[in-house]
C-alpha positions as semicolon CSV with decimal commas, in nm:
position;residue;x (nm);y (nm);z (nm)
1;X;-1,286;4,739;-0,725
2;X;-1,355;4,386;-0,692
3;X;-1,173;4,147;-0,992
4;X;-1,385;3,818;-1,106
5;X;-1,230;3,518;-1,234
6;X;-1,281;3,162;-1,310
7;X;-1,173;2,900;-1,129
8;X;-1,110;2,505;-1,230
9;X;-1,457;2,451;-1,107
10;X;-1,654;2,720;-1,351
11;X;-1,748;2,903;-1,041
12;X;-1,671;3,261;-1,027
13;X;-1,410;3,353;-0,789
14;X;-1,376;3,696;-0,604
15;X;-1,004;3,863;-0,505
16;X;-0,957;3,902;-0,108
17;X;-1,183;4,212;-0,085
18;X;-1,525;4,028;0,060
19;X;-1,275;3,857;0,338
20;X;-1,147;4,190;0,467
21;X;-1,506;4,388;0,466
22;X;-1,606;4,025;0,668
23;X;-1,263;4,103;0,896
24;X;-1,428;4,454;0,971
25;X;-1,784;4,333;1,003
26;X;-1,662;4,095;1,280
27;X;-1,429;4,326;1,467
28;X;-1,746;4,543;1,531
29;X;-2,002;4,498;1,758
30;X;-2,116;4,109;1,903
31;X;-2,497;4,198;1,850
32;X;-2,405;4,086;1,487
33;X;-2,439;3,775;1,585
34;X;-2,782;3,794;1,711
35;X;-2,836;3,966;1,321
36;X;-2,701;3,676;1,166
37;X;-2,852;3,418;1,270
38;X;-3,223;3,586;1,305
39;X;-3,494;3,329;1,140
40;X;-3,186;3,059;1,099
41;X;-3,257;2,656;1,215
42;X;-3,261;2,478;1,541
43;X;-2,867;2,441;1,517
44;X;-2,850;2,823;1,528
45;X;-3,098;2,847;1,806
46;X;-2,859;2,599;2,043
47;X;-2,584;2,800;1,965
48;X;-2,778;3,110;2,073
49;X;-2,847;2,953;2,423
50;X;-2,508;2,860;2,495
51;X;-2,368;3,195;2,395
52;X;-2,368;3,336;2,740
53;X;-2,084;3,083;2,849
54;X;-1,882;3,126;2,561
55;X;-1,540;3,372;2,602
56;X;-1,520;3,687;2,409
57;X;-1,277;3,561;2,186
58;X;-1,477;3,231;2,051
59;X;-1,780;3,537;1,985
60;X;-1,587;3,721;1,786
61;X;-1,500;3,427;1,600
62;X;-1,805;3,318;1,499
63;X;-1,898;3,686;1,470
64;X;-1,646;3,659;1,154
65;X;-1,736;3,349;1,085
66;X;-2,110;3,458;1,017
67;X;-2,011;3,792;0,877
68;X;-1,760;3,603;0,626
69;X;-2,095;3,354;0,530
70;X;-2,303;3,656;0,464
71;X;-2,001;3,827;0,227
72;X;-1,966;3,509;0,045
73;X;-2,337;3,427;0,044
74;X;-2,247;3,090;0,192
75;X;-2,455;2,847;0,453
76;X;-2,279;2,881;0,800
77;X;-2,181;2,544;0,938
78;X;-2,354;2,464;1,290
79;X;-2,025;2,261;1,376
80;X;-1,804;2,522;1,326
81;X;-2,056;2,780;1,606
82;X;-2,037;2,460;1,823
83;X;-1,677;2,444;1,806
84;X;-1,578;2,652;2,135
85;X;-1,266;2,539;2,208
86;X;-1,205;2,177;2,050
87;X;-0,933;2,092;1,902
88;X;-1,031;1,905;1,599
89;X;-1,289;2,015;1,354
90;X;-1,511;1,791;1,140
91;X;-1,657;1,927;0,832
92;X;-1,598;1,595;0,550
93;X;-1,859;1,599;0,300
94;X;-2,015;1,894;0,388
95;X;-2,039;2,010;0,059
96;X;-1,872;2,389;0,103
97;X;-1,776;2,475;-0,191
98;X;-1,517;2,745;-0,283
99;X;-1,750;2,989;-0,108
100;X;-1,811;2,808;0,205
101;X;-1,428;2,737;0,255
102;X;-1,345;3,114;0,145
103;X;-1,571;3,208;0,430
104;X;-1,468;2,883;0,698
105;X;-1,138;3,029;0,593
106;X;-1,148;3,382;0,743
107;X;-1,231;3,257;1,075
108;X;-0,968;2,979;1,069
109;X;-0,708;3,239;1,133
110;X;-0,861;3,368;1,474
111;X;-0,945;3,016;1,604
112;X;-0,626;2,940;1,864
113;X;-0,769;2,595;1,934
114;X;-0,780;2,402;1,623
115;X;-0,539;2,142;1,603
116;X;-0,668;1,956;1,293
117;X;-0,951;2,035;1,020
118;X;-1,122;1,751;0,856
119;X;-1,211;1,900;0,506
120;X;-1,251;1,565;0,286
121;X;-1,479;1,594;-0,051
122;X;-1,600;1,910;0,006
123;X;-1,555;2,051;-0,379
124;X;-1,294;2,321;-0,280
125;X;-1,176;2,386;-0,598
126;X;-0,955;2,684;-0,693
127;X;-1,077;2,996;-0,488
128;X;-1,201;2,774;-0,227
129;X;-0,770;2,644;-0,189
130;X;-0,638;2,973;-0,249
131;X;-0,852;3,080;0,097
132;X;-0,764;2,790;0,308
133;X;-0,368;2,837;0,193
134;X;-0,392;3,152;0,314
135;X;-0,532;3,040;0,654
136;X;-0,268;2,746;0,659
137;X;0,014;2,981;0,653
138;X;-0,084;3,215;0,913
139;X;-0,252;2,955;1,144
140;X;-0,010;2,845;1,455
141;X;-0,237;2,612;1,588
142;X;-0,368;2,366;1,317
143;X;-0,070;2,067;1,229
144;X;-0,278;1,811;1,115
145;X;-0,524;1,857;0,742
146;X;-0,719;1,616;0,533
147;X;-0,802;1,766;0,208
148;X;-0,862;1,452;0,018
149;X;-1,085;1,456;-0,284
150;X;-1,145;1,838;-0,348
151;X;-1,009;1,790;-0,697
152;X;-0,688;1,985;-0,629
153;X;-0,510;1,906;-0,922
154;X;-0,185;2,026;-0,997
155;X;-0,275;2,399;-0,961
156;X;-0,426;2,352;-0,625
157;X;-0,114;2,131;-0,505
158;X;0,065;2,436;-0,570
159;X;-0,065;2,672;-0,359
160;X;-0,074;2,429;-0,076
161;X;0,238;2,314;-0,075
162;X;0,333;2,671;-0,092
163;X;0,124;2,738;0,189
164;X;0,249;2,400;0,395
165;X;0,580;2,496;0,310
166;X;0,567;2,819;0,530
167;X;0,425;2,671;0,852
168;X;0,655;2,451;1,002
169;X;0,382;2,340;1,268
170;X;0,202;2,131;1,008
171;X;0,321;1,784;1,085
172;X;0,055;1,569;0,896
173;X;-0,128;1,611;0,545
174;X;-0,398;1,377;0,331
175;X;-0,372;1,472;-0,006
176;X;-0,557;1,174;-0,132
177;X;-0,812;1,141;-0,451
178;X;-0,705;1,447;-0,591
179;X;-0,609;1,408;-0,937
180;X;-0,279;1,502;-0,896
181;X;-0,018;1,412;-1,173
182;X;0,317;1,422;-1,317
183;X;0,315;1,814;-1,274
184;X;0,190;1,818;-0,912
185;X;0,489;1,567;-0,827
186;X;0,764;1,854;-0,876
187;X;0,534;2,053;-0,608
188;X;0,534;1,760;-0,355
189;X;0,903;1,696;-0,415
190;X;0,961;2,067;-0,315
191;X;0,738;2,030;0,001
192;X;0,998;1,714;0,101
193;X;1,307;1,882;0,046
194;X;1,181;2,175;0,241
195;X;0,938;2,066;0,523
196;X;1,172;1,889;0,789
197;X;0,844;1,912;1,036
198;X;0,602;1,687;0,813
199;X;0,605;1,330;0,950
200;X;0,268;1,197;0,773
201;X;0,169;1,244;0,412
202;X;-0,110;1,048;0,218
203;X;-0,090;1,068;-0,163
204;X;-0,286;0,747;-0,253
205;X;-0,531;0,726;-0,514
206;X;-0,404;0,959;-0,721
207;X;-0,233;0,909;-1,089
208;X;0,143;0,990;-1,001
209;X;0,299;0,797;-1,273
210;X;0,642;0,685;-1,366
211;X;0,804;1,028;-1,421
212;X;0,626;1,126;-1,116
213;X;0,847;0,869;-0,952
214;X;1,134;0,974;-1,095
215;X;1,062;1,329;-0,985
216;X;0,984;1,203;-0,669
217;X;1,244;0,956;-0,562
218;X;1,519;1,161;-0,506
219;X;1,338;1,409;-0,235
220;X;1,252;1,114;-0,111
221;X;1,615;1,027;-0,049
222;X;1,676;1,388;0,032
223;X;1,369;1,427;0,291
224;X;1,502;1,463;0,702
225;X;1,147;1,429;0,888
226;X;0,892;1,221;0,716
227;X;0,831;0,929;0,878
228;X;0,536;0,778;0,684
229;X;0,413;0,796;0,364
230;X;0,123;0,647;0,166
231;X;0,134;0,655;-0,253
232;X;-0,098;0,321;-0,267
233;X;-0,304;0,325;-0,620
234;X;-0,117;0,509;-0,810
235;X;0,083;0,468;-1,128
236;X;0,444;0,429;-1,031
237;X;0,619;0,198;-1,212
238;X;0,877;0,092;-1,498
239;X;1,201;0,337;-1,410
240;X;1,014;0,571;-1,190
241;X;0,913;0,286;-0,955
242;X;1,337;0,233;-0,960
243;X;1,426;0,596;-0,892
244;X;1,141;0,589;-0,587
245;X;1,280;0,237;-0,490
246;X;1,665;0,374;-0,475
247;X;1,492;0,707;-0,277
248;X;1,395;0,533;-0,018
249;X;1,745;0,324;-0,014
250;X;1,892;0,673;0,078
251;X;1,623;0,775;0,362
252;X;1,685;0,736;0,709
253;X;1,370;0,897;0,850
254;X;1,109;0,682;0,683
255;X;0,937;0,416;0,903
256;X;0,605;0,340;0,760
257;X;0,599;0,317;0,333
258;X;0,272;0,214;0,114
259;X;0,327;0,141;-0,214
260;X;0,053;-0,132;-0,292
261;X;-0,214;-0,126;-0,619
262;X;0,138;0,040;-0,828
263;X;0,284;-0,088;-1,121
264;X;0,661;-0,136;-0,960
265;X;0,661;-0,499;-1,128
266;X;1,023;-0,728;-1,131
267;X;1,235;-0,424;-1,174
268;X;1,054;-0,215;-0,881
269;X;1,058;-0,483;-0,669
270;X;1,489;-0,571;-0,732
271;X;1,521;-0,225;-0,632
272;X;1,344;-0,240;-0,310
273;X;1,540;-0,569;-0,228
274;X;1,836;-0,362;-0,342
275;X;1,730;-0,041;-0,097
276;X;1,653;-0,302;0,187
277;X;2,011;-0,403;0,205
278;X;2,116;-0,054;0,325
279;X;1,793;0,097;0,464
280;X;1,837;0,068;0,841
281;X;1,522;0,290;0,955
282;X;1,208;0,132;0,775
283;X;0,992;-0,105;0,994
284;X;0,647;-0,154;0,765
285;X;0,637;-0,188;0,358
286;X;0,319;-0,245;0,191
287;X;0,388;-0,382;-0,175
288;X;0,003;-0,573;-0,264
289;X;-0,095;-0,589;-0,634
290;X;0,240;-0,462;-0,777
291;X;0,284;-0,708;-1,069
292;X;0,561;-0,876;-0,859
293;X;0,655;-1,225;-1,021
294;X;0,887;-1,511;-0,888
295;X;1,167;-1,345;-1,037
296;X;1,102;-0,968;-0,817
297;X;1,011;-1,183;-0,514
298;X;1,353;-1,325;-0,521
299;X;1,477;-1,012;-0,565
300;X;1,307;-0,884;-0,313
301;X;1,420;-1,135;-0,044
302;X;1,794;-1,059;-0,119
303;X;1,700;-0,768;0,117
304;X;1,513;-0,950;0,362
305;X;1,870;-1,140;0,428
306;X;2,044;-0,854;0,570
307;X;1,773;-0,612;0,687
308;X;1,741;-0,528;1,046
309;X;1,461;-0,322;1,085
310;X;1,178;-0,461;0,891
311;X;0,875;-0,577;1,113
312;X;0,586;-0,590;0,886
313;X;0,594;-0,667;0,478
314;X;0,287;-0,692;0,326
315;X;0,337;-0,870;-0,061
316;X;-0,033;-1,030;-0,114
317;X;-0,184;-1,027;-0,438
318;X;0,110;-1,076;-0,644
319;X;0,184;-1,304;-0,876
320;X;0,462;-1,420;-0,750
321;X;0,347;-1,826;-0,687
322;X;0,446;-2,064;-0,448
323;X;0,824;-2,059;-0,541
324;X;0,847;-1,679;-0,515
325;X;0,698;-1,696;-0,140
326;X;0,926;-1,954;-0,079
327;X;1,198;-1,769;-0,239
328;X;1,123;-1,460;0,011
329;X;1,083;-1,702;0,323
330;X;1,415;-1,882;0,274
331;X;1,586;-1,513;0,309
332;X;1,422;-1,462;0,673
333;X;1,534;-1,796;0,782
334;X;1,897;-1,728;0,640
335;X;1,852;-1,338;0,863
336;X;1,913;-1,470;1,191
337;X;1,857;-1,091;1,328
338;X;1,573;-1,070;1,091
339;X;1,269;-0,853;1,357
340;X;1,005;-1,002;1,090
341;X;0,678;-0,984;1,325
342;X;0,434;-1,010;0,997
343;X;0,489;-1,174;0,654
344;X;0,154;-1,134;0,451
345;X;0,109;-1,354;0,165
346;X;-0,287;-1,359;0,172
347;X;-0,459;-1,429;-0,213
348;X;-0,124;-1,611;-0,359
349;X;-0,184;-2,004;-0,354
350;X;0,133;-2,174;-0,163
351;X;0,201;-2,539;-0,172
352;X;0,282;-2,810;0,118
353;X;0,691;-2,749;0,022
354;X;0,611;-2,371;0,174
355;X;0,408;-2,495;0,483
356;X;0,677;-2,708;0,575
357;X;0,939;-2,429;0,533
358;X;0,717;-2,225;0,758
359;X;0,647;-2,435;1,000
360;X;1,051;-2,491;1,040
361;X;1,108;-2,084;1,063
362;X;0,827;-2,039;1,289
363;X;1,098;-2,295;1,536
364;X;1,392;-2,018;1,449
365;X;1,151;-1,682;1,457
366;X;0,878;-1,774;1,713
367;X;0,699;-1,383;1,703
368;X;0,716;-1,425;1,333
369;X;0,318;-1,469;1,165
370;X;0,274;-1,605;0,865
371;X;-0,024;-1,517;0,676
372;X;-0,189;-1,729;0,395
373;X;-0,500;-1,794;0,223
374;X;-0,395;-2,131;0,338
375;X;-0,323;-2,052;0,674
376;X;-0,710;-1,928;0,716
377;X;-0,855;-2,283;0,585
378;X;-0,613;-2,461;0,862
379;X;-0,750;-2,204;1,147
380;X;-1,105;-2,288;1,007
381;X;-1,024;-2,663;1,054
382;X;-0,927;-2,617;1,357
383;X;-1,219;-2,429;1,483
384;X;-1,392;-2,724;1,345
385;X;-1,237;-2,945;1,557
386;X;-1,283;-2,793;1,851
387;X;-1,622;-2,669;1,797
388;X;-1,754;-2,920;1,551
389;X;-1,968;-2,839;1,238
390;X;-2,249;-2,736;1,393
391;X;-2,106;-2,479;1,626
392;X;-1,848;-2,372;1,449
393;X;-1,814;-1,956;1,400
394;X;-1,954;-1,908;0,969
C-alpha cells in the first residue's frame, strides 16, 4: 500500500513503491521504449533514430528512465536519452520538480558514466532530495554535484549530507542558495569531520550565521581533505566569525577560502591575522565587504608578516581607508619570504603616501600586483598617452 505525505514544497510525496514497479518495468522488454515515447516531440524522435547504435546497457537505462517518468507522471528530459555515455549531465533550470528528480533519480543508479550532474534551481524539494540521496549513495561513478537553489533547507541538508557522507567518491559539492541555517550547520560540520574525500564545497549565499560559525569552525579545524571552500554572503560574524577564523588557524588542507559579503568585522579579521601566523597551507583568502576597519586591517597584516603561503588576498570594499591599506602593505614589505602574487584593494580610496609605499615594494616583490581603484585611473592615463584621446580604448 502506497503511504502519501507532504513535503516542504506542499506537493504530495509517494514512499519508494512507484521507483521499484519503474525498476521492473525497465528490466523487461526494450520495445518499452518504442511505447514510451509514441506521439512524444522531435527530441524523442532523434533519440529514436540513434537507438540502433546505442549499447544494451544505455537502452535499458533510458528504458527505466522512461518507465520511472511514466510512474511519477513526470516529462522525460531529452538530455538525459541523449546522454549515451558522457560524463557530465546538464539539467540546471529545468524545472523537475520532486517528481522529475524522483524519476531522473531511478536511472541515476544504472548510469556507469556520469561523472557530475548539474541539477541547479530545479525546485527539488523534499521527495525530490530524498530520491537523489538515495542515488548519491549507491552511485560509484558521479563525484562532482551542484544542487544550488532547490530550497534544501535544513531538512534537505540532512539527507544529503547523509547521503554524501556514505560515498567516498564524491569529491566536490555546490550547496549554494539554499536557505540553509544555524540547524543545517551541525549537518555540514558532520559531513567535514567525516568526508576525508571532499576537496570542493560551495555554501555561499546562504544565511549561516554566527552560531553557525561557531558550529562550524571547529570541523573546520578538524577537516583532513577539503581543499577549498566558499561561505561568501552569508552571516558569519561577531564570535562565530572568531571560532571560523581560529578553524581555519588549525587546518592544514585548506588552500582556497571565501569569506567575502560576511559580517567578520575588526574582531573576525584579528583572528584571521591571528590564524595567518600559523596557517602554513592556505594560498587564496577572499575577505570583500566584511566591515573590516583600519583597526582589523592592521590586525590582519600582523599575519601577512610571517605567512609563507599566501599568494592571493582579496580585502576590497572595506572600510578600512588609506591607513589600513597601508597598514596591511607595510607587513608584506617587512615578509621578506612573503609569495604575495595579488593584493586587491579595488573600491577603497588610497592616498599618494600608499602609492609611494607601493611603488617601493613593487622594487622588493617584483611578481607582487597591486590593485586599486587608483591603479585603474593611472593605466587609463597611460593608455591615453600612448593612444591619445581620440583612440583611446572607452
Amino acid at each position: 500500500m502506497s503511504v502519501t505525505k507532504t513535503s516542504p514544497c506542499g506537493k504530495s510525496e509517494d514512499n519508494e513503491e512507484p521507483e521499484k514497479e519503474a525498476v521492473a518495468a525497465g528490466a523487461g522488454s526494450l520495445t518499452g521504449v518504442l511505447e514510451a515515447e509514441e506521439g512524444s516531440d522531435t527530441d524523442s524522435d532523434s533519440y529514436l533514430e540513434t537507438e540502433g547504435i546505442r549499447s544494451l546497457g544505455e537502452l535499458v537505462t533510458d528504458t527505466l528512465y522512461l518507465r520511472s517518468c511514466q510512474a511519477y507522471s513526470a516529462v522525460p528530459a531529452s538530455c538525459f536519452l541523449r546522454q549515451g555515455r558522457a560524463p557530465e549531465l546538464n539539467l540546471r533550470y529545468r524545472g523537475l520538480g520532486p517528481q522529475g528528480a524522483q524519476a531522473l533519480a531511478s536511472a541515476l543508479t544504472s548510469n556507469p558514466y556520469i561523472k557530475r550532474l548539474d541539477l541547479r534551481d530545479n525546485g527539488l524539494c523534499g521527495a525530490g532530495v530524498a530520491a537523489l540521496a538515495r542515488a548519491l549513495r549507491k552511485s560509484s561513478s558521479i563525484c562532482d554535484v551542484d544542487l544550488s537553489e532547490n530550497q534544501l533547507g535544513a531538512v534537505g541538508a540532512q539527507v544529503i549530507c547523509a547521503a554524501l557522507m556514505a560515498n567516498p567518491a564524491i569529491q566536490k559539492v555546490q550547496l549554494a542558495g539554499n536557505s540553509l541555517e544555524e540547524q543545517a550547520a551541525q549537518y555540514l560540520a558532520e559531513l567535514l569531520l567525516a568526508h576525508t574525500g571532499l576537496k570542493s564545497l560551495d555554501l555561499s549565499y546562504n544565511q549561516l550565521d554566527d552560531q553557525a560559525g561557531e558550529t562550524l569552525g571547529p570541523a573546520l579545524a578538524e577537516n583532513t581533505g577539503l581543499t577549498e571552500l566558499n561561505i561568501s554572503w552569508n552571516h558569519l560574524r561577531g564570535p562565530g566569525a572568531v571560532s571560523f577564523a581560529r578553524g581555519l588557524g588549525a587546518n592544514i588542507f585548506l588552500r582556497v577560502l571565501d569569506i567575502s559579503y560576511n559580517g567578520f568585522g575588526d574582531p573576525g579579521a584579528s583572528a584571521v591575522g591571528e590564524a595567518l601566523r600559523t596557517n602554513n597551507v592556505l594560498e587564496e583568502l577572499h575577505m570583500s565587504n566584511n566591515h573590516i576597519s583600519v583597526v582589523g586591517a592592521l590586525s590582519l597584516g600582523l599575519g601577512l608578516r610571517v605567512n609563507q603561503t599566501l599568494r592571493i588576498l582579496v580585502v576590497s570594499r572595506n572600510p578600512m581607508r588609506s591607513e589600513g591599506c597601508l597598514g596591511v602593505l607595510k607587513s608584506v614589505r617587512g615578509n621578506p619570504v612573503s609569495p604575495l602574487e595579488l593584493l586587491d584593494f579595488s573600491d577603497i580610496q588610497v592616498n599618494k603616501e600608499f602609492d609611494d609605499l607601493a611603488s617601493s615594494v613593487k622594487v622588493i616583490l617584483p611578481g607582487l600586483c597591486i590593485k586599486t581603484d587608483a591603479g585603474r585611473v593611472e593605466y587609463r592615463k597611460e593608455l591615453l598617452a600612448v593612444f591619445g584621446p581620440a583612440s583611446a580604448p572607452k
